[in-house]
C-alpha positions in Angstrom: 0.0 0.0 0.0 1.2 3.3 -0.9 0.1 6.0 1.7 0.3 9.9 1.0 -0.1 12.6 3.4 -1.9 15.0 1.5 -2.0 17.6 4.1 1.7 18.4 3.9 0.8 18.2 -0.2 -1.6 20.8 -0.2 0.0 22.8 -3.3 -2.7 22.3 -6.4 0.5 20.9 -8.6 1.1 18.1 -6.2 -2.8 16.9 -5.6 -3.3 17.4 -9.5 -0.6 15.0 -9.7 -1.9 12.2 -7.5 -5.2 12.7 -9.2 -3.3 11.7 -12.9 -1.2 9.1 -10.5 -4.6 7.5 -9.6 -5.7 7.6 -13.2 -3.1 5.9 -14.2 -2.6 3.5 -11.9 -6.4 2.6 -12.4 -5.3 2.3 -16.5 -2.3 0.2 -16.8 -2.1 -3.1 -18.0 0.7 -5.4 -18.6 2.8 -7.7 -16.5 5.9 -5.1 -16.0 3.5 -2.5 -14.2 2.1 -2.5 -10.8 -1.8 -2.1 -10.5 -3.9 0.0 -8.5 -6.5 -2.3 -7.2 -8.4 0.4 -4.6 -7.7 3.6 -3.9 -9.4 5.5 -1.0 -9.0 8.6 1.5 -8.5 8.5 5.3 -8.7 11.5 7.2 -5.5 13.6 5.3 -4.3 10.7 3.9 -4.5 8.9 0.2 -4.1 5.3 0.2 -3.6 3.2 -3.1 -3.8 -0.4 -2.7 -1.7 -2.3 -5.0 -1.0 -5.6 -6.5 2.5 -6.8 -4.6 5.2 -7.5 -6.3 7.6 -9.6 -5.5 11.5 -7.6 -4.4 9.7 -4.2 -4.3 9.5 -1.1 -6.6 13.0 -0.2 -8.7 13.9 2.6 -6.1 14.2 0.0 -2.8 15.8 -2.5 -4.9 18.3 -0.1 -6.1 19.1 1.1 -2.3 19.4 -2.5 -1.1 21.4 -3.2 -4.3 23.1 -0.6 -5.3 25.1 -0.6 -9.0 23.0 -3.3 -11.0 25.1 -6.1 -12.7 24.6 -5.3 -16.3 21.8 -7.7 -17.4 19.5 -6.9 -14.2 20.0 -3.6 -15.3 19.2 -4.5 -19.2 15.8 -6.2 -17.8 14.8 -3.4 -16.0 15.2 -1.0 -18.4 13.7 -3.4 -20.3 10.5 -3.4 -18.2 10.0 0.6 -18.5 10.5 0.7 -21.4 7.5 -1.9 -22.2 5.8 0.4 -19.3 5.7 3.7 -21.0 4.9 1.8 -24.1 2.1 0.9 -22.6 0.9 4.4 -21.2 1.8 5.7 -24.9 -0.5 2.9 -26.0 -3.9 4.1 -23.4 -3.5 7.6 -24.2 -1.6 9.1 -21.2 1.4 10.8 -23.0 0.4 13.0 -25.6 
């Protein structure tokens, strides 16, 4: 679960952007993206419930990890790249 505590978020740039995060999230398809699967407010705080996936998101893996050998770096790179295709692909770059 990804929580947000939107009262220290209060600018109109940052709640615009958990309302596209939310959209998003709510959009994707595709094995290489995580899903929303609820999203809901509690008192000042926004809570996404997600699928779980297995070793965590790229940013705790890279902490814990550190420099990448090369081909666990190709595959995730690999995997954003099939994620953006896939927002490309629903409309949400244009």
């Amino acid at each position: 679960m990804k929580i947000v505590n939107f009262a220290e978020k209060m600018n109109k740039n940052h709640l615009e952007s958990l309302k596209k995060e939310n959209d998003i999230l709510s959009k994707v398809q595709g094995d290489y993206v995580v899903k929303a699967v609820y999203t809901f407010t509690h008192e000042s705080y926004i809570c996404f419930v997600m699928e779980y996936m297995l070793g965590g998101d790229l940013g705790s893996i890279i902490l814990t990890y550190g420099v990448l050998e090369e081909s666990v770096a190709r595959f995730y790179i690999a995997e954003i790249i099939l994620a953006v295709h896939n927002l490309h692909a629903i409309g949400t770059f244009t």
